[in-house]
C-alpha positions as CSV (number, residue, x, y, z in Angstrom):
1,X,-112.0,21.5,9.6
2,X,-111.9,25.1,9.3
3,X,-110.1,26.4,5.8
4,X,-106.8,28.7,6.0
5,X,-108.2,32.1,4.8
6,X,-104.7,34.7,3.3
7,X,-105.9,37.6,1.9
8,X,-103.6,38.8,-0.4
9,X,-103.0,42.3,2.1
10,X,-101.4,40.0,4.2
11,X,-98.8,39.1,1.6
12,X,-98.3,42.7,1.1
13,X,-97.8,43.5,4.3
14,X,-95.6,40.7,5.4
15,X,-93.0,41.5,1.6
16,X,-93.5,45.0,3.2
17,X,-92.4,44.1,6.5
18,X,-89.6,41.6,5.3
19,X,-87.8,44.1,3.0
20,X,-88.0,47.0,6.2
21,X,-86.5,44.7,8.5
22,X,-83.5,43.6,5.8
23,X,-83.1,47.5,4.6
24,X,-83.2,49.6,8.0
25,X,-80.1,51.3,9.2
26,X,-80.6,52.4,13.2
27,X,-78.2,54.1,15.3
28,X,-76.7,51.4,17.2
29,X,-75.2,50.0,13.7
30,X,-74.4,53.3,12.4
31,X,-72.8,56.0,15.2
32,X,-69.4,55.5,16.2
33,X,-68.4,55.6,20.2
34,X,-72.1,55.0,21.6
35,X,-71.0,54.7,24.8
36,X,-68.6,57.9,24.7
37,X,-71.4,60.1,25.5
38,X,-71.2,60.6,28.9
39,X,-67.8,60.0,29.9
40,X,-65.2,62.7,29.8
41,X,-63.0,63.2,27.3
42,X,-59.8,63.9,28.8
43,X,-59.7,61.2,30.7
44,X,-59.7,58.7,27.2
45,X,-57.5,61.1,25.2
46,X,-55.2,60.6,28.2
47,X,-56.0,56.6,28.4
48,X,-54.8,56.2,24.6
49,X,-51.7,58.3,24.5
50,X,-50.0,56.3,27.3
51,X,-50.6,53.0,25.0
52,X,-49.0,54.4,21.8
53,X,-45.1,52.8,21.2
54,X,-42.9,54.0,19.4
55,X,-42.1,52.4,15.6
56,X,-38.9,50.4,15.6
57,X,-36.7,50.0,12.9
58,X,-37.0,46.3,11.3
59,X,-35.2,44.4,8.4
60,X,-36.3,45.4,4.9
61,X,-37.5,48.9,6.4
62,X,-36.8,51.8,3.8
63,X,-35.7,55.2,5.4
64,X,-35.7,58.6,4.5
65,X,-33.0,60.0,6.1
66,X,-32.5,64.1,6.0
67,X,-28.8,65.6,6.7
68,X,-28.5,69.0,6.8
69,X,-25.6,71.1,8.1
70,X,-24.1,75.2,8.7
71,X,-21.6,74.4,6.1
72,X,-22.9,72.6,2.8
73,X,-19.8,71.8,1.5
74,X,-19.3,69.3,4.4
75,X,-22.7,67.0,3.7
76,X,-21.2,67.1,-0.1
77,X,-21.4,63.1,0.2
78,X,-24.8,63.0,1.2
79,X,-26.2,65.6,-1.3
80,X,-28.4,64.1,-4.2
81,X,-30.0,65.8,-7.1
82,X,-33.5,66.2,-5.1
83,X,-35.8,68.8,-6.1
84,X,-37.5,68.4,-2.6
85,X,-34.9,69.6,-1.1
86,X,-36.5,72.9,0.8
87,X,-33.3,74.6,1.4
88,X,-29.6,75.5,0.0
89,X,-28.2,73.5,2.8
90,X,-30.8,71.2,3.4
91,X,-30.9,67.8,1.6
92,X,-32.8,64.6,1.4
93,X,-31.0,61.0,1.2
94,X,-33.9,58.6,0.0
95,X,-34.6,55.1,0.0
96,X,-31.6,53.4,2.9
97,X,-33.0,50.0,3.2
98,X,-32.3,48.4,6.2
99,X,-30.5,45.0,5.1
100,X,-31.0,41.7,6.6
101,X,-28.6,42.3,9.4
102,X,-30.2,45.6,10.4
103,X,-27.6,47.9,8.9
104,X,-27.7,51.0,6.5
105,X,-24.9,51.8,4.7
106,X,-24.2,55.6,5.0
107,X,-21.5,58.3,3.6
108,X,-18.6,59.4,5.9
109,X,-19.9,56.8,8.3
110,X,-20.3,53.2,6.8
111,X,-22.4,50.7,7.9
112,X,-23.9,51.3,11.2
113,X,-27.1,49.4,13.2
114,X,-30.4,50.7,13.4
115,X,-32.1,47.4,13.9
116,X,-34.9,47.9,17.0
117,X,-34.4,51.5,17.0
118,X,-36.8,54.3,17.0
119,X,-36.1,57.0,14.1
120,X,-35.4,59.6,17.0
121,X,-33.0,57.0,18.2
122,X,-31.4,56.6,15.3
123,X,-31.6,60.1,13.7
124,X,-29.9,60.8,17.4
125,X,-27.2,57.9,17.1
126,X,-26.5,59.2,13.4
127,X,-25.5,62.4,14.3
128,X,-23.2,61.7,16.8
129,X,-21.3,59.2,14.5
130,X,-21.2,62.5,12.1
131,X,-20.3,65.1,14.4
132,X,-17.2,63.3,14.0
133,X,-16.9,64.7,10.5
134,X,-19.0,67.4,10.4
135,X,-20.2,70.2,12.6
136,X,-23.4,70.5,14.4
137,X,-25.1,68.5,11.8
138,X,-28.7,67.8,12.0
139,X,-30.2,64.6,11.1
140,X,-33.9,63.6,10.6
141,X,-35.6,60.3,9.9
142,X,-39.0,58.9,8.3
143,X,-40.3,55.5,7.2
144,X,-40.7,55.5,3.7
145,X,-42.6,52.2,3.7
146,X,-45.3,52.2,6.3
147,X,-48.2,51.3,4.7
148,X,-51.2,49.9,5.2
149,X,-54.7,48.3,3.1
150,X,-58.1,49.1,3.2
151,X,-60.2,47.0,1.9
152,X,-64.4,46.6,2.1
153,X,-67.2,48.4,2.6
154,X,-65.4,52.1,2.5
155,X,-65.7,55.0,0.0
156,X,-62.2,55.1,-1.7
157,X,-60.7,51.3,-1.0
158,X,-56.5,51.0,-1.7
159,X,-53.3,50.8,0.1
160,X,-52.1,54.0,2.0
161,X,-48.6,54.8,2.8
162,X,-47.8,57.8,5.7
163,X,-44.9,58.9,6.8
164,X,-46.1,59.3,10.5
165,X,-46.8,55.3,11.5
166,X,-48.5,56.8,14.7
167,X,-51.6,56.4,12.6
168,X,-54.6,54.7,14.6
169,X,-57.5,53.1,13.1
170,X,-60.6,55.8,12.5
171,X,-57.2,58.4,10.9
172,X,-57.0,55.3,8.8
173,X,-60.9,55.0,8.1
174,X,-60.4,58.8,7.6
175,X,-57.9,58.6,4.6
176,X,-60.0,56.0,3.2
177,X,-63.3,58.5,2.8
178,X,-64.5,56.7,5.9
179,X,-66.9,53.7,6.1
180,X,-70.2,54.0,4.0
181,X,-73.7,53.5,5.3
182,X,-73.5,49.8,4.1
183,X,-70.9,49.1,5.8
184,X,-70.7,46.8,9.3
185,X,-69.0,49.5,12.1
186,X,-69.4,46.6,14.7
187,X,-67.3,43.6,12.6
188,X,-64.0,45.3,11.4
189,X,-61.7,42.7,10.8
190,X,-58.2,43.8,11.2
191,X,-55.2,41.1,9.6
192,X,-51.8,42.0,11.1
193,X,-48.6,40.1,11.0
194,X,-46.1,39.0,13.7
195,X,-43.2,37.8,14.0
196,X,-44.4,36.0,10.7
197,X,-47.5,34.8,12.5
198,X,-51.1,36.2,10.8
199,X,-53.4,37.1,13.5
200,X,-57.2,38.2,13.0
201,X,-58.7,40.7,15.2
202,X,-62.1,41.7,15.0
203,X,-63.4,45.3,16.1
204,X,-66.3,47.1,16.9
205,X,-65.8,50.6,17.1
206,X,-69.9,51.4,17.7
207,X,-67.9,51.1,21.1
208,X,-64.8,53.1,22.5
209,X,-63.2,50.2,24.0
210,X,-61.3,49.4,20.8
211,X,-59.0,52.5,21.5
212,X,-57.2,51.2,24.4
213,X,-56.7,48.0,22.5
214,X,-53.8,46.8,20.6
215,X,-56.2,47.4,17.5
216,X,-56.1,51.2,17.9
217,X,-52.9,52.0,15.9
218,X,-51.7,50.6,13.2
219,X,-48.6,48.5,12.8
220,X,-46.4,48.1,8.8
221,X,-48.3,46.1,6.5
222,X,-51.9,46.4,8.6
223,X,-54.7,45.1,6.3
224,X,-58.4,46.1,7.1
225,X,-61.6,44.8,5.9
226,X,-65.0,46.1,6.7
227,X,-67.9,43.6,5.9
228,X,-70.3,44.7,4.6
229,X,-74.1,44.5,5.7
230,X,-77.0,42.7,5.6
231,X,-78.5,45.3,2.8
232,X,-75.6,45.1,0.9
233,X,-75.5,41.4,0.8
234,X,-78.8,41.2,-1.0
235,X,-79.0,44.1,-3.0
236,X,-76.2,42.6,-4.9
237,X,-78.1,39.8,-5.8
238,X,-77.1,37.0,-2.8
239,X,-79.9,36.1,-0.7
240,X,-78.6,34.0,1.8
241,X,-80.6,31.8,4.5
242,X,-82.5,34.5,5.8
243,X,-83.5,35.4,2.3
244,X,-84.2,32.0,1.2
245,X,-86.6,31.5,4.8
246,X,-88.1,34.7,3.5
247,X,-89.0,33.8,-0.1
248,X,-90.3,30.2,0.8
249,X,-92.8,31.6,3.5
250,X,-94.1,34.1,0.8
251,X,-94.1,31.4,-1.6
252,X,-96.6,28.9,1.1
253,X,-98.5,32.1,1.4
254,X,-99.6,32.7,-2.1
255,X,-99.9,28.9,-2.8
256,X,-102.2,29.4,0.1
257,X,-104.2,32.3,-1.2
258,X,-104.4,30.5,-4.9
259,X,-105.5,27.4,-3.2
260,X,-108.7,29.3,-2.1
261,X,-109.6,31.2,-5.5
């Protein structure tokens, strides 16, 4: 019977071989919208704009509502000491929560529902109740709690709050120093709630078809978590089953060489 001969190259080579394998980044794993290369632009900028909907106003929203007016003395009720207010007769009303019956409570106008309302809606439905009051008053409207959390594999990790919500997923990788090298681009997971239900979504955006998905912008409360890779995994001390595979072949190969010294 012919005896197993391992030189101890081999072993060298194979370590070598396992740890380039594990460590390699390519460019499918890396380089967002692979297959956007040759397609035309236009034609996807157009393809996500039409799936955008507005925001609509929900129970335990907080707005920033903005009154301003020719004559100053008429928004008296609605004028706080602010010092971001820009202008003489511009001035900010902060924090109207929406209560659980979908009503703010106002000055001049009382409690009025903005429940499934867009801000331009009600910033629009606002004004006319104070035209009643006041002349050619102008009325402007902002979330003051759409947020979201980024979690994962990305440079600066944290909860983010905007007072645009037509925010879609990479502006939300943007804010969060995008995703780092070690970080898996095709395994996103993205945790939303609805209508009190959690759903899980996972995304890949190595490819564009993300952005015509449901996934592309953000809802209130998104959470998103980017796994992180292989690499990652081991060089922070887990080895997992691949690892363990690994380290027990290497370990029959040097038993194997020491068997034959």
């Amino acid at each position: 019977m012919t005896n197993l001969v391992i030189k101890p190259k081999i072993i060298i080579v194979f370590g070598t071989l396992c740890f380039l394998i594990s460590s390699c980044a390519t460019k499918q794993s890396v380089v967002y919208f692979q297959d956007e290369v040759e397609k035309d632009a236009r034609s996807v900028s157009q393809d996500i704009s039409t799936k955008y909907e507005n925001h609509t106003i929900q129970k335990d929203d907080i707005l920033n509502i903005s009154v301003s007016a020719i004559d100053m003395t008429s928004i008296a009720p609605f004028i706080v000491d602010n010092v971001q207010a820009r202008t003489t007769d511009q001035y900010l009303v902060e924090g109207f929560k929406v209560d659980e019956n979908g009503k703010v409570n106002l000055p001049l106008i009382g409690e009025i529902n903005v429940l499934g309302l867009t801000t331009s809606e009600a910033s629009r439905f606002i004004q006319q109740e104070l035209s009643k009051s006041i002349i050619d008053p102008i009325v402007n409207i902002n979330f003051l709690n759409f947020r979201f959390t980024i979690l994962g594999e990305v440079n600066n990790p944290g909860t983010f709050t905007v007072y645009n919500p037509k925010v879609n997923l990479i502006q939300a990788l943007g804010l969060a120093g995008d995703i780092t090298m070690t970080g898996k681009r095709d395994n996103i997971k993205l945790i939303r709630e609805v209508d009190g239900v959690t759903t899980k979504t996972t995304i890949n955006i190595t490819n564009s078809d993300f952005m015509s998905s449901e996934a592309y912008y953000l809802e209130k409360d998104d959470i998103i978590y980017v796994e992180p890779t292989f690499t990652k995994i081991t060089n922070s001390g887990y080895i997992g089953p691949l690892g363990s595979i690994a380290t027990f072949i290497s370990l029959l190969l040097s038993v194997a060489v020491y068997s034959q010294n």
